[in-house]
Biopython code that builds the backbone (N, CA, C, O; Angstrom):
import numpy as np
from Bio.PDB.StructureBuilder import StructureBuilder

atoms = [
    (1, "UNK", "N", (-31.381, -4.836, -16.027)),
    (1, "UNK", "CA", (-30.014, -4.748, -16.461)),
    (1, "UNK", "C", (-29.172, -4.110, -15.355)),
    (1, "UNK", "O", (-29.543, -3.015, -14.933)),
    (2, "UNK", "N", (-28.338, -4.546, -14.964)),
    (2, "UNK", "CA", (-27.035, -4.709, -14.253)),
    (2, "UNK", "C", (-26.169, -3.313, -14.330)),
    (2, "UNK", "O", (-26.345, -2.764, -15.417)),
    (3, "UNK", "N", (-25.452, -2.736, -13.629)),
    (3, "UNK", "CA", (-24.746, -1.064, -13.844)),
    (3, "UNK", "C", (-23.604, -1.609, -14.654)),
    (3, "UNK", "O", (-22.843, -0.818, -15.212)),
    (4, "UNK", "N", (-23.404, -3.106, -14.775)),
    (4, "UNK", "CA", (-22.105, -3.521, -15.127)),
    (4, "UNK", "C", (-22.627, -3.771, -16.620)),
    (4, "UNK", "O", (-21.597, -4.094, -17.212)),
    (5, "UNK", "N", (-23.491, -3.790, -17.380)),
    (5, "UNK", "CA", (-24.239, -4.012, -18.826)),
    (5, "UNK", "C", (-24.287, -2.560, -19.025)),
    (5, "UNK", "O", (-23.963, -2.222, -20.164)),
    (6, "UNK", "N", (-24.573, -1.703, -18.302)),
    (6, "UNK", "CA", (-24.712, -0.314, -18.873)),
    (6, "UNK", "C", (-23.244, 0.335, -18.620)),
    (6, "UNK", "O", (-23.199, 1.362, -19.298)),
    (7, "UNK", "N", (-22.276, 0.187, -18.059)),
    (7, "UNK", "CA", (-20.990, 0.787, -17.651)),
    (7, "UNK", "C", (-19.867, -0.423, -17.727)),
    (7, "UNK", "O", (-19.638, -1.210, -16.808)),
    (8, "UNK", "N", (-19.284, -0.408, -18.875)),
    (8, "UNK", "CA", (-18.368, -1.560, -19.167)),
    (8, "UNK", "C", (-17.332, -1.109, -17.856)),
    (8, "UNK", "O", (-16.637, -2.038, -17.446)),
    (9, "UNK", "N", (-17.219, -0.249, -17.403)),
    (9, "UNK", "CA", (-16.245, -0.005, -16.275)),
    (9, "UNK", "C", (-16.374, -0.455, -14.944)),
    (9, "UNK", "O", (-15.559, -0.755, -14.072)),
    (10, "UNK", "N", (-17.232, -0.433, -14.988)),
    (10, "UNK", "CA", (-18.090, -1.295, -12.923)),
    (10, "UNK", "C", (-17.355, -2.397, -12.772)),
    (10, "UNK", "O", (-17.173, -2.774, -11.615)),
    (11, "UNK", "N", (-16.727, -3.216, -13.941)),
    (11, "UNK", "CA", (-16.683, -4.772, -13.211)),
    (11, "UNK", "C", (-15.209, -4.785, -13.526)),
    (11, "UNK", "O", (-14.716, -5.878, -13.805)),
    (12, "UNK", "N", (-14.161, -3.322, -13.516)),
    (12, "UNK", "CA", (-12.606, -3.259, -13.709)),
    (12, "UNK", "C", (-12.254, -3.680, -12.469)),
    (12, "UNK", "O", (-11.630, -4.733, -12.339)),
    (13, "UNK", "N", (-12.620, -2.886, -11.363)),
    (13, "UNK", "CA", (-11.932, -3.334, -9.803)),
    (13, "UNK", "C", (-12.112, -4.891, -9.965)),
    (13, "UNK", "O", (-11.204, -5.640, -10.326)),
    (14, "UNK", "N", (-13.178, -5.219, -9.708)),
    (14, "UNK", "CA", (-13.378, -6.571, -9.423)),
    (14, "UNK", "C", (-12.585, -7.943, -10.681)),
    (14, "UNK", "O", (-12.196, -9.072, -10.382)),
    (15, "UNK", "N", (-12.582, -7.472, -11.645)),
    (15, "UNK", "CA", (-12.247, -8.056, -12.604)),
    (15, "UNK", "C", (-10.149, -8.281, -12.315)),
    (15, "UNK", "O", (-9.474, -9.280, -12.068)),
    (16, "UNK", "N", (-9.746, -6.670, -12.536)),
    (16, "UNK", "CA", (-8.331, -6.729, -12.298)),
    (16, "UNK", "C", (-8.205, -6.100, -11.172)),
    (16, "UNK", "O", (-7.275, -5.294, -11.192)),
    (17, "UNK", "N", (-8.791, -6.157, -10.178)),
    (17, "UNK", "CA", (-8.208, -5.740, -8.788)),
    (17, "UNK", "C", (-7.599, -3.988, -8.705)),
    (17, "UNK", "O", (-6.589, -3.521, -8.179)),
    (18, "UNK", "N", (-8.430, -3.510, -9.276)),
    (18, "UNK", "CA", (-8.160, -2.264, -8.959)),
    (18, "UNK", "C", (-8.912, -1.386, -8.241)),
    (18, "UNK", "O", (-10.143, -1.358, -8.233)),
    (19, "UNK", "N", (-7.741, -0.241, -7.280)),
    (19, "UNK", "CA", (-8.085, 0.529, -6.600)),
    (19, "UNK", "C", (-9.167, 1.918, -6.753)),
    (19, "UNK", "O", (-9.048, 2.626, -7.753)),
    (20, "UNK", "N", (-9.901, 2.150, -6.015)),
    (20, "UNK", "CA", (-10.604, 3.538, -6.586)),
    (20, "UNK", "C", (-9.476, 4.431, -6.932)),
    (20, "UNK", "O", (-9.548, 4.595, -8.150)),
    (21, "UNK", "N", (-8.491, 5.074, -6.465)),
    (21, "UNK", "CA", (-7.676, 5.687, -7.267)),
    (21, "UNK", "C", (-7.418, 5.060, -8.725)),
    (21, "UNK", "O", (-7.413, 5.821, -9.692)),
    (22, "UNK", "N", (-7.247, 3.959, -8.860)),
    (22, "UNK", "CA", (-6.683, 3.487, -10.438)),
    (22, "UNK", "C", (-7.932, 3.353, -10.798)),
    (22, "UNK", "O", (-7.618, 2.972, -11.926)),
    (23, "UNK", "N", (-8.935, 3.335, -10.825)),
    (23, "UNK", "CA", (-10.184, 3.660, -11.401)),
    (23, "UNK", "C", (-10.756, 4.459, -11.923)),
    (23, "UNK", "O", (-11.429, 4.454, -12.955)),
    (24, "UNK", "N", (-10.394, 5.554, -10.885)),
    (24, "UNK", "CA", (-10.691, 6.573, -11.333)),
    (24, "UNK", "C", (-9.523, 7.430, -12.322)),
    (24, "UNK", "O", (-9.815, 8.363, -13.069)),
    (25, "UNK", "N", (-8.165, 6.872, -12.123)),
    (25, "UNK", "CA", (-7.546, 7.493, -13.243)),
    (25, "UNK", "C", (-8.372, 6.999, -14.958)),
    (25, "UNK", "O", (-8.828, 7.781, -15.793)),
    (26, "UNK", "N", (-8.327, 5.510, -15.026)),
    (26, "UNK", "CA", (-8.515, 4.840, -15.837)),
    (26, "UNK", "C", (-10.143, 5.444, -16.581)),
    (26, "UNK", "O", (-10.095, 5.848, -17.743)),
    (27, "UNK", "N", (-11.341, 5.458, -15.925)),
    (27, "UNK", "CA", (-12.293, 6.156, -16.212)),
    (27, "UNK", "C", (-12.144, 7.572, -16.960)),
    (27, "UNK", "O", (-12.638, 7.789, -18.067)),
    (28, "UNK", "N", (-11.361, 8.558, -16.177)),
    (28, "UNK", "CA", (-10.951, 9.735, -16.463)),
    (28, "UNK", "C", (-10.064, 10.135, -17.689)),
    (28, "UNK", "O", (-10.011, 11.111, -18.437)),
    (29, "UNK", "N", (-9.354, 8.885, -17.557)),
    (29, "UNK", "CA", (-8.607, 8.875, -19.198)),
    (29, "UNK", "C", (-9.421, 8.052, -20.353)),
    (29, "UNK", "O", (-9.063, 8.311, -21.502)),
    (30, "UNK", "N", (-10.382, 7.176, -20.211)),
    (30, "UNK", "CA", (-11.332, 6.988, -21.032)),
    (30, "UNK", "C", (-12.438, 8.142, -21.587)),
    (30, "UNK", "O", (-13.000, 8.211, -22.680)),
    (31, "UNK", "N", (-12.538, 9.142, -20.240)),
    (31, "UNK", "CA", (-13.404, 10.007, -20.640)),
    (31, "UNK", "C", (-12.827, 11.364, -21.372)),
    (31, "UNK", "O", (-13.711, 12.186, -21.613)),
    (32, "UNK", "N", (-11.365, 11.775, -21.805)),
    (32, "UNK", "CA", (-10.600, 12.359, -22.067)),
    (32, "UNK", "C", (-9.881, 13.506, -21.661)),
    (32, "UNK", "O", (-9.317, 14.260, -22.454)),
    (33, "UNK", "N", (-9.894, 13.648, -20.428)),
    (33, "UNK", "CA", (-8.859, 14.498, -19.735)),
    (33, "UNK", "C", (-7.477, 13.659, -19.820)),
    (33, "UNK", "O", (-7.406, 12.430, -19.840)),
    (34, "UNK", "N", (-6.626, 14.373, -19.855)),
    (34, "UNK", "CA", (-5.274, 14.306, -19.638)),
    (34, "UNK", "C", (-4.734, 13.892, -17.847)),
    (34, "UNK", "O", (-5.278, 14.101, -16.762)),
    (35, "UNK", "N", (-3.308, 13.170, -18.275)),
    (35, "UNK", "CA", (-3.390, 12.610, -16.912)),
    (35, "UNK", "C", (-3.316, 13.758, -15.839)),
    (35, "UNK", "O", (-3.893, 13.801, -14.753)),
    (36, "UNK", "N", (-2.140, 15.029, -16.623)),
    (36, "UNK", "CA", (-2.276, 16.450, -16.260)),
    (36, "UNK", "C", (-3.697, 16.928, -15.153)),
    (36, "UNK", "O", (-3.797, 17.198, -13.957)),
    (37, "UNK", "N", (-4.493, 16.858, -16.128)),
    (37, "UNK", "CA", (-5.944, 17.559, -15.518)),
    (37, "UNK", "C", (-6.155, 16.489, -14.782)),
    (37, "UNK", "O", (-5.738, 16.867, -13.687)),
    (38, "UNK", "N", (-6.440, 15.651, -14.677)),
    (38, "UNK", "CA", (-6.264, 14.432, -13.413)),
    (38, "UNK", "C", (-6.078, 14.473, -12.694)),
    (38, "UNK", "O", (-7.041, 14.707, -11.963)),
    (39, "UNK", "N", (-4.458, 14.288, -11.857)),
    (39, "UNK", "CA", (-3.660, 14.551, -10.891)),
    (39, "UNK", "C", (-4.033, 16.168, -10.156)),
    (39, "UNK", "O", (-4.314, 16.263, -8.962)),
    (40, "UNK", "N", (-3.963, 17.692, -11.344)),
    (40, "UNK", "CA", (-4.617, 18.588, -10.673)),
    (40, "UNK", "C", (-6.522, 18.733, -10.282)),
    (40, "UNK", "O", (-7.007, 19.471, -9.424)),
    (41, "UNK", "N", (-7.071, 18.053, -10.952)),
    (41, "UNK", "CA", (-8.264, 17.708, -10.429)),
    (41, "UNK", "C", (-8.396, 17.217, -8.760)),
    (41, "UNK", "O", (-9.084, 17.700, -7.860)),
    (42, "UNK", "N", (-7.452, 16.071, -8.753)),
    (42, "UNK", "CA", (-7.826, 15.160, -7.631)),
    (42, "UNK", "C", (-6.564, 15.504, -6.414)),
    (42, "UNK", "O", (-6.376, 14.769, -5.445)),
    (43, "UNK", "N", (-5.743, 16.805, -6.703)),
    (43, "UNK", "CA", (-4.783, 17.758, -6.213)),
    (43, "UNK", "C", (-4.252, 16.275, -5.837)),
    (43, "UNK", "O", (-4.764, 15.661, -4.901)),
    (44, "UNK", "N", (-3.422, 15.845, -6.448)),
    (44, "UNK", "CA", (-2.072, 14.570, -6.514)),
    (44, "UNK", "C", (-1.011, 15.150, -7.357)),
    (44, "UNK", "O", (-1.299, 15.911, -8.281)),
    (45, "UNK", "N", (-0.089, 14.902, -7.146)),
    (45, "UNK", "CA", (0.937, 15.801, -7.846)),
    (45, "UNK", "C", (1.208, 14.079, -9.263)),
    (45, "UNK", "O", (0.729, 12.946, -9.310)),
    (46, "UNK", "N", (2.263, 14.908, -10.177)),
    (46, "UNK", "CA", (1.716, 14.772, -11.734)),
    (46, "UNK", "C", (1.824, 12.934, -11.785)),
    (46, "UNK", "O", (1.085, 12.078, -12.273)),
    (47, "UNK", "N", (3.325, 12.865, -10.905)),
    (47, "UNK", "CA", (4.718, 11.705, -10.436)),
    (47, "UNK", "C", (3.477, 10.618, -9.893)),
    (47, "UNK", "O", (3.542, 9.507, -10.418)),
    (48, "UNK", "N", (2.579, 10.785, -9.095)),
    (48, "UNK", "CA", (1.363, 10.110, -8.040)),
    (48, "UNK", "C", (0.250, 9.518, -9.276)),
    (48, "UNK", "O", (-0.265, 8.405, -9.375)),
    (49, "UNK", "N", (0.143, 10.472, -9.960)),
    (49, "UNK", "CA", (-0.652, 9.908, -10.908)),
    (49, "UNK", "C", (-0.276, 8.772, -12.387)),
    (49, "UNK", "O", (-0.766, 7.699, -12.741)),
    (50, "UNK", "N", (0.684, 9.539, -12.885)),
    (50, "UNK", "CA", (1.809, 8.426, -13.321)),
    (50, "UNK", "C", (1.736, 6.833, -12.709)),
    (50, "UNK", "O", (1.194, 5.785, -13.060)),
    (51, "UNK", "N", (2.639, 7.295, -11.541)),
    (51, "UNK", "CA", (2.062, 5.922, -10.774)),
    (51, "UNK", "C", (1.389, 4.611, -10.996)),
    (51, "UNK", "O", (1.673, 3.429, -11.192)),
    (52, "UNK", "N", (-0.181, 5.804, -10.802)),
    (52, "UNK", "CA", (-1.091, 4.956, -10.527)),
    (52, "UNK", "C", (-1.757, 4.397, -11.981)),
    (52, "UNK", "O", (-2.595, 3.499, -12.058)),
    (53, "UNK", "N", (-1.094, 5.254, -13.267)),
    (53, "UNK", "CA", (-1.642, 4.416, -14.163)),
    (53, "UNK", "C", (-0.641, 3.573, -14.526)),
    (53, "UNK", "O", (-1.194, 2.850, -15.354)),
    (54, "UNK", "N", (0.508, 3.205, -14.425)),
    (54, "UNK", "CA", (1.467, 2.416, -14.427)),
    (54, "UNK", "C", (0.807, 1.317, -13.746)),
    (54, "UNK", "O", (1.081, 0.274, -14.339)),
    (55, "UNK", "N", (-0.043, 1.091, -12.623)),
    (55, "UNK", "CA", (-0.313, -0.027, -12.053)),
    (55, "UNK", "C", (-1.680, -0.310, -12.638)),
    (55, "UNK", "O", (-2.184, -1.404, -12.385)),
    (56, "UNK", "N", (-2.227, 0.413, -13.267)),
    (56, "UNK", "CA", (-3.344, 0.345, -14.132)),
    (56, "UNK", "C", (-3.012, -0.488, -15.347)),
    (56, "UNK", "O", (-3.588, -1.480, -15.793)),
    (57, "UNK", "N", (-2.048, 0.093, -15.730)),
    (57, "UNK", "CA", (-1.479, -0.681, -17.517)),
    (57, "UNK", "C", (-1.229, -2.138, -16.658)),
    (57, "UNK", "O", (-2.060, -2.991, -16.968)),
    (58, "UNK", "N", (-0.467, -2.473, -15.874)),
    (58, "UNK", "CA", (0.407, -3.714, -15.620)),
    (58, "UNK", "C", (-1.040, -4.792, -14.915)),
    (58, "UNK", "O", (-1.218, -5.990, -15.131)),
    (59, "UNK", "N", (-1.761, -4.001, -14.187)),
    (59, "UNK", "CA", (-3.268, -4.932, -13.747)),
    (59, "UNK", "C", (-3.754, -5.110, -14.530)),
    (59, "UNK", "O", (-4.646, -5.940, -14.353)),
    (60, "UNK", "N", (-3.624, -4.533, -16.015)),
    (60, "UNK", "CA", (-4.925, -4.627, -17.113)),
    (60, "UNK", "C", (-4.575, -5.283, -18.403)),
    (60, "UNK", "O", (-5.339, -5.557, -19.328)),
    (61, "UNK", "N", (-2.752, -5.576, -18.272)),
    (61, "UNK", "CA", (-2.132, -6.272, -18.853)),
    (61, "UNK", "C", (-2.377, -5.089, -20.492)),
    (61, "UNK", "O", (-2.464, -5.371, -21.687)),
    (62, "UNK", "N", (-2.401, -4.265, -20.024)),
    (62, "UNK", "CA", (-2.369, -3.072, -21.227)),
    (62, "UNK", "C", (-0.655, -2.696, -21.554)),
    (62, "UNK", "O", (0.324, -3.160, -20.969)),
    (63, "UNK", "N", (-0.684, -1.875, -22.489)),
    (63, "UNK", "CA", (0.647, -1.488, -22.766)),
    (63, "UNK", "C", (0.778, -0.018, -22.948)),
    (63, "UNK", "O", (1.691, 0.673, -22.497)),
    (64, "UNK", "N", (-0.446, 0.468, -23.807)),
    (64, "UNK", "CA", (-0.706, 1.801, -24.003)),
    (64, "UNK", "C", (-1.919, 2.615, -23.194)),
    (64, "UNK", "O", (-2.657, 1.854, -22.568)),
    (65, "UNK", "N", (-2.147, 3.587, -23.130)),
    (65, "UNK", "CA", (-3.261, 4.399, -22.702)),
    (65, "UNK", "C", (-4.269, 4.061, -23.941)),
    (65, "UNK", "O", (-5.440, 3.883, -23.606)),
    (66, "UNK", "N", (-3.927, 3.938, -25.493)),
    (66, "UNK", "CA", (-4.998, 3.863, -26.144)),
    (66, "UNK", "C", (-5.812, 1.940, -25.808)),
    (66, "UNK", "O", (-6.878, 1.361, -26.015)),
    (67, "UNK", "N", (-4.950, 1.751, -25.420)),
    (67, "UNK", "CA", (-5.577, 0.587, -24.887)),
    (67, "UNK", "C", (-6.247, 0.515, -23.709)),
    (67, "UNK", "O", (-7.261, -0.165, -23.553)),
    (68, "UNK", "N", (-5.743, 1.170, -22.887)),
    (68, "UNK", "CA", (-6.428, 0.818, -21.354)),
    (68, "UNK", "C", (-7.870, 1.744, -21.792)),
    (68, "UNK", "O", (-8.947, 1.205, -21.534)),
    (69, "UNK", "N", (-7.885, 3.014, -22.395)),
    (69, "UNK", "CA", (-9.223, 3.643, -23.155)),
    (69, "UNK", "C", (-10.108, 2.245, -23.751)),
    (69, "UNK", "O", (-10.963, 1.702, -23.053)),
    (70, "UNK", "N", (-9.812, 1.840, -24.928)),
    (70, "UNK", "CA", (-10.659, 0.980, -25.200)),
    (70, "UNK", "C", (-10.865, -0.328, -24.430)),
    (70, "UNK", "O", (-11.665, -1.099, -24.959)),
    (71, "UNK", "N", (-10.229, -0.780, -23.142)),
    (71, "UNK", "CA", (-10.652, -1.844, -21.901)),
    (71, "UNK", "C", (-11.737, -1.018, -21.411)),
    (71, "UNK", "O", (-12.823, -1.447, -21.022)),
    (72, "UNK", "N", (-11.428, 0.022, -21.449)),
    (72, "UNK", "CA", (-12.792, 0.631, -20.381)),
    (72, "UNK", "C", (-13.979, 0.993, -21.025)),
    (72, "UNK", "O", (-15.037, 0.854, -20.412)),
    (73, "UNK", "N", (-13.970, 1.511, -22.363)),
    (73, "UNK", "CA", (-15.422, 1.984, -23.312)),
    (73, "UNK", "C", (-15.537, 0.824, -23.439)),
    (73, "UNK", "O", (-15.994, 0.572, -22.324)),
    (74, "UNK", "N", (-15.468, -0.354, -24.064)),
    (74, "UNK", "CA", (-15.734, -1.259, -24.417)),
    (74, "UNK", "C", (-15.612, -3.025, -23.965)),
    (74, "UNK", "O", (-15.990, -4.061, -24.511)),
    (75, "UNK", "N", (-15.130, -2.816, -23.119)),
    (75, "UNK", "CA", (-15.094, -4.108, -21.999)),
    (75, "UNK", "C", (-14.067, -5.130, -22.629)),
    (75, "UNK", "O", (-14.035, -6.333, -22.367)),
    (76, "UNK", "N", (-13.205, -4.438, -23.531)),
    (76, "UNK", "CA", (-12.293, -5.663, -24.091)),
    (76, "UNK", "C", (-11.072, -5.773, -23.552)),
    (76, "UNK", "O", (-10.871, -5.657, -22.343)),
    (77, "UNK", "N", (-10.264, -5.982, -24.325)),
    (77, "UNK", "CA", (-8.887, -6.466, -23.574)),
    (77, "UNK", "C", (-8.170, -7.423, -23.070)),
    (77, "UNK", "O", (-8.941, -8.376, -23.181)),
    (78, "UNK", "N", (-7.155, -7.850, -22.558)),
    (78, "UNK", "CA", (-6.306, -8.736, -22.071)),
    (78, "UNK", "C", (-6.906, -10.260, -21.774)),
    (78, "UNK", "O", (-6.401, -11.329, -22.114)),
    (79, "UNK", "N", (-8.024, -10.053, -21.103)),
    (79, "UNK", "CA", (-9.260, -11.420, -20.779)),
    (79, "UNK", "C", (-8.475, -12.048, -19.337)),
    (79, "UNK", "O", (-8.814, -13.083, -18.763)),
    (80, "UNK", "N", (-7.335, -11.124, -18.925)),
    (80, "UNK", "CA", (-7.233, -11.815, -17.757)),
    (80, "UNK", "C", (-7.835, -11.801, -16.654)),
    (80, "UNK", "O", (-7.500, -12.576, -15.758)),
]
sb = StructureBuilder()
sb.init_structure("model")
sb.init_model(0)
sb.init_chain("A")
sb.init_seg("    ")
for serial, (resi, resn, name, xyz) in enumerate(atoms, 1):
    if name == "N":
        sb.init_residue(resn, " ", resi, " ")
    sb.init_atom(name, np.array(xyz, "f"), 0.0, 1.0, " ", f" {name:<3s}", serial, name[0])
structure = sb.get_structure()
C-alpha cells in the first residue's frame, strides 16, 4: 500500500497543484491548529498565511476551511 492509501493528503500537490507551503497550511488545519498557530509556528506573519490558504480554497475549489478539512481527512471534494 501506497503513502497515498494511507495519507489521503500525499496526492493534494499533485492532484491540485499545490505548494509545500499550501500544504502544509492545509494539513495543519486538518490537523487542528488555528491558522494563528500556523503562521506563528512557521514564523510567517498572520496576512502570509491567509494568503496562502486563500490559494488553497481557490486550487481545491473549496469555499470553507470546513471543507478544505474534510478534502484532506478524507480524500473528497471538488473532483477537479
Amino acid at each position: 500500500m501506497g503513502d497515498e492509501t494511507r495519507r489521503p493528503e500525499a496526492a493534494l500537490p499533485a492532484r491540485y497543484g499545490l505548494t509545500a507551503a499550501e500544504l502544509r497550511i492545509a494539513t495543519e488545519l486538518a490537523a487542528g491548529s488555528s491558522l494563528r498557530a500556523i503562521a506563528d509556528r512557521h514564523r510567517i506573519s498572520y496576512e502570509t498565511a491567509r494568503t496562502q490558504l486563500k490559494a488553497v480554497l481557490s486550487k481545491t475549489g473549496t469555499r470553507r476551511q470546513s471543507e478544505l478539512v474534510s478534502l484532506v481527512l478524507l480524500g473528497t471534494g471538488s473532483g477537479r
